[in-house]
C-alpha positions in Angstrom: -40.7 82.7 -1.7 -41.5 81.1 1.1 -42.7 77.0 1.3 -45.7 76.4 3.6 -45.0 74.5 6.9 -45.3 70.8 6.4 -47.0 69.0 8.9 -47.3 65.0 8.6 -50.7 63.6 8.2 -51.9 60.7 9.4 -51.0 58.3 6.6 -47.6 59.4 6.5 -44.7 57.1 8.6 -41.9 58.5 10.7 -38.3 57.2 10.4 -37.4 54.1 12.1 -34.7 55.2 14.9 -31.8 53.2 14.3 -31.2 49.8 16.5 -27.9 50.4 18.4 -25.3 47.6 17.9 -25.1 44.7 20.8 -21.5 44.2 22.3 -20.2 40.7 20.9 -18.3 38.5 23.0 -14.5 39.8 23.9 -12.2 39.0 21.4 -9.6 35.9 22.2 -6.5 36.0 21.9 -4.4 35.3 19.0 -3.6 31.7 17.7 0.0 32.8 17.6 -0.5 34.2 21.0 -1.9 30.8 22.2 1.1 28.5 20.6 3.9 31.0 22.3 2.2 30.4 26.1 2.2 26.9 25.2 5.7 26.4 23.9 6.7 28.8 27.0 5.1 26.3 29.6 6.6 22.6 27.7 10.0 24.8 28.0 9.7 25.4 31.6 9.0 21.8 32.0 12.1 20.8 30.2 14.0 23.5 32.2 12.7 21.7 35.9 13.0 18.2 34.7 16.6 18.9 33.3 17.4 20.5 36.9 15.9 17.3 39.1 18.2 14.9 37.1 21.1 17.1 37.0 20.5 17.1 40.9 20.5 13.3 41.5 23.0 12.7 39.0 25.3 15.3 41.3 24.1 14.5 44.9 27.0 15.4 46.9 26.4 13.4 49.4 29.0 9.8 49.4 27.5 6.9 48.4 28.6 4.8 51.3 30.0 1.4 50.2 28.4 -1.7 49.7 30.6 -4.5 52.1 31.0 -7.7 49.7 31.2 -10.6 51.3 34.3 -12.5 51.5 35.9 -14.9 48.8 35.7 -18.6 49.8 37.7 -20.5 47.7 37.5 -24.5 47.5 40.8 -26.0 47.4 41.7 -27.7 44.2 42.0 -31.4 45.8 41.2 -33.5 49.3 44.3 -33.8 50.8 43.6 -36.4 53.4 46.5 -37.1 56.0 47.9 -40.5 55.5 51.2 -40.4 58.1 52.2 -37.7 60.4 53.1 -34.9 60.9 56.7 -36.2 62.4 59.0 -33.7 64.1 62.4 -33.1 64.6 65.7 -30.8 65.2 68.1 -32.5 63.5 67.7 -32.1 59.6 71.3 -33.9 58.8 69.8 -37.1 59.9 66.8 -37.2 58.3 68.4 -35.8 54.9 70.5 -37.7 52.2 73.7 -36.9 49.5 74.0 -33.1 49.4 71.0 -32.3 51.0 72.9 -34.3 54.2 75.9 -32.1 53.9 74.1 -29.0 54.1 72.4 -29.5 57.3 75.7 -30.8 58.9 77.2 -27.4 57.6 74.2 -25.4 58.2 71.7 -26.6 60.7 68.1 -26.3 60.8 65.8 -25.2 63.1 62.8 -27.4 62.7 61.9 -29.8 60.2 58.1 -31.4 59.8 56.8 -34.1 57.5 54.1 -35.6 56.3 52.3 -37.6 53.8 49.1 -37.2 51.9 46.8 -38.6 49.7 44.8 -37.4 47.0 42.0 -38.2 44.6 41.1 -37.2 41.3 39.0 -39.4 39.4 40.5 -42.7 38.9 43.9 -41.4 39.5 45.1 -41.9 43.5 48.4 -39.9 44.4 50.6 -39.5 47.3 52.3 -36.4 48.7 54.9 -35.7 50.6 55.1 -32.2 52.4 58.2 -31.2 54.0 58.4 -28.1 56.0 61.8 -26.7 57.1 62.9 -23.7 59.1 66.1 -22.4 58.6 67.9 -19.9 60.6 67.7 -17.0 58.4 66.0 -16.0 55.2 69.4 -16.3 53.1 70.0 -20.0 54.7 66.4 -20.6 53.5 66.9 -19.9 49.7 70.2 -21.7 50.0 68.8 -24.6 51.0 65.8 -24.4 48.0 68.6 -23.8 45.3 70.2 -26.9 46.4 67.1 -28.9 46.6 65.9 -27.6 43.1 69.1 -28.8 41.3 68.6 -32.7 40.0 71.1 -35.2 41.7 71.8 -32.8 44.9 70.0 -34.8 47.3 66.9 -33.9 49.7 65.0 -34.1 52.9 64.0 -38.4 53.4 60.4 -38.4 52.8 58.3 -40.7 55.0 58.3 -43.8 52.7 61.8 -43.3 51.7 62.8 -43.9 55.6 60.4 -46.3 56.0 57.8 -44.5 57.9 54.8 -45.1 56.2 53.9 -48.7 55.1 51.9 -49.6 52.7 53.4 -52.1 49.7 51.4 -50.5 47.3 52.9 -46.9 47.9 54.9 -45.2 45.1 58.4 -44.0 45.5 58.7 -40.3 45.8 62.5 -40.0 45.6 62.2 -41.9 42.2 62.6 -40.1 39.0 58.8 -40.1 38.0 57.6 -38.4 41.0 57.0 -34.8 40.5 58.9 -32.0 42.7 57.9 -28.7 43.3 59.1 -26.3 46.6 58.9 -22.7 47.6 60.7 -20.3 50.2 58.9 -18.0 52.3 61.2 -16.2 54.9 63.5 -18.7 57.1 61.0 -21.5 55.8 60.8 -23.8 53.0 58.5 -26.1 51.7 59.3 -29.2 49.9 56.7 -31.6 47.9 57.4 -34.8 46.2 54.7 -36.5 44.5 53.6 -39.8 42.5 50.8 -41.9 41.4 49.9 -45.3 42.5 49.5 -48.2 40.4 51.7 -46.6 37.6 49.1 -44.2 36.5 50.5 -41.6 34.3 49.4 -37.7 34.0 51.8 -35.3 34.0 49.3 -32.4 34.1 47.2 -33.7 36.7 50.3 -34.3 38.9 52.1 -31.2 38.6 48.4 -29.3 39.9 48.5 -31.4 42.9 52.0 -30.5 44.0 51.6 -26.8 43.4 48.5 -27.1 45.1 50.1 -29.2 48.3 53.0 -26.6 48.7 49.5 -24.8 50.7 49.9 -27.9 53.1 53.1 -26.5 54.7 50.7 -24.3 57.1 49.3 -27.7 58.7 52.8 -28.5 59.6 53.8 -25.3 62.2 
């Protein structure tokens, strides 16, 4: 049976074509994208960083050394020249007890005195330097192993011979003066020292003859 042909009146409405779909924006990317192109750049950072210090920490170029300027050292005391220096060739002469023997056996080659004063606080001392030369190096320590053994005699200091005058003046060949002496080569150095006016520091005396044995340069 067949239908009869239907044709749409005017009251009837037509389907509504269907609005096709606007493109949205692009997706982004993922979070977990975005933190692994972040974590990749801080590394890279780390990465140049760690290869700028590990250059200056490892410059191969010398550091080129920083001149210091010299040590100046104050001497311990103010030596001030008080008699001489005096001169001479003759050591036997100008020498006593075994020392006096020595020189007549072994002469010297030079011998140079003087004396010294000193001040540390209310304490004045004198000091006698006594440079010798000696022939050789051996006659040299011969002549300080004598000198360094009690009751063997010595050089005459300048107040001992009479050289130096002054009443108030300690004597240095007495047994409270303080010895000390040193050999260097054919030379040695002998220093006898005491305090005026009785004053008594055994410490304080023994610094200023090790110090004095320096003195023994003033005297070539």
């Amino acid at each position: 049976m067949s239908h009869p042909h239907f044709t749409p009146g005017p009251s009837d409405t037509a389907p509504i074509p269907a609005v096709p779909a606007q493109p949205g924006p692009p997706p982004g990317p993922p979070r977990n994208r975005a933190l692994l192109l972040r974590g990749a750049g801080l590394v890279a950072i780390a990465v140049v960083a760690g290869l700028v210090w590990y250059l200056i920490r490892h410059d191969s170029t010398p550091e080129e050394p920083v001149a210091e300027p010299p040590a100046t050292t104050k001497p311990a005391f103010d030596y001030k020249l008080a008699e001489g220096p005096t001169k001479a060739t003759d050591c036997a002469a100008n020498a006593y007890s075994g020392a006096k023997k020595f020189f007549q056996d072994n002469p010297c080659k030079s011998l140079a005195r003087a004396l010294y004063t000193v001040q540390s606080g209310e304490a004045k001392a004198l000091v006698s330097v006594v440079l010798v030369t000696m022939p050789d190096e051996a006659k040299a320590t011969e002549l300080k192993q004598l000198t360094d053994r009690d009751g063997t005699g010595n050089v005459s200091d300048l107040v001992r011979d009479g050289t130096f005058h002054d009443t108030d003046a300690p004597k240095l060949s007495g047994d409270e003066a303080e010895y000390e002496s040193k050999a260097s080569g054919a030379e040695v150095t002998i220093v006898l020292t005491d305090f005026y006016y009785g004053h008594h520091d055994k410490q304080l005396l023994t610094r200023i003859a090790k110090n004095a044995l320096n003195l023994s340069s003033k005297l070539r």
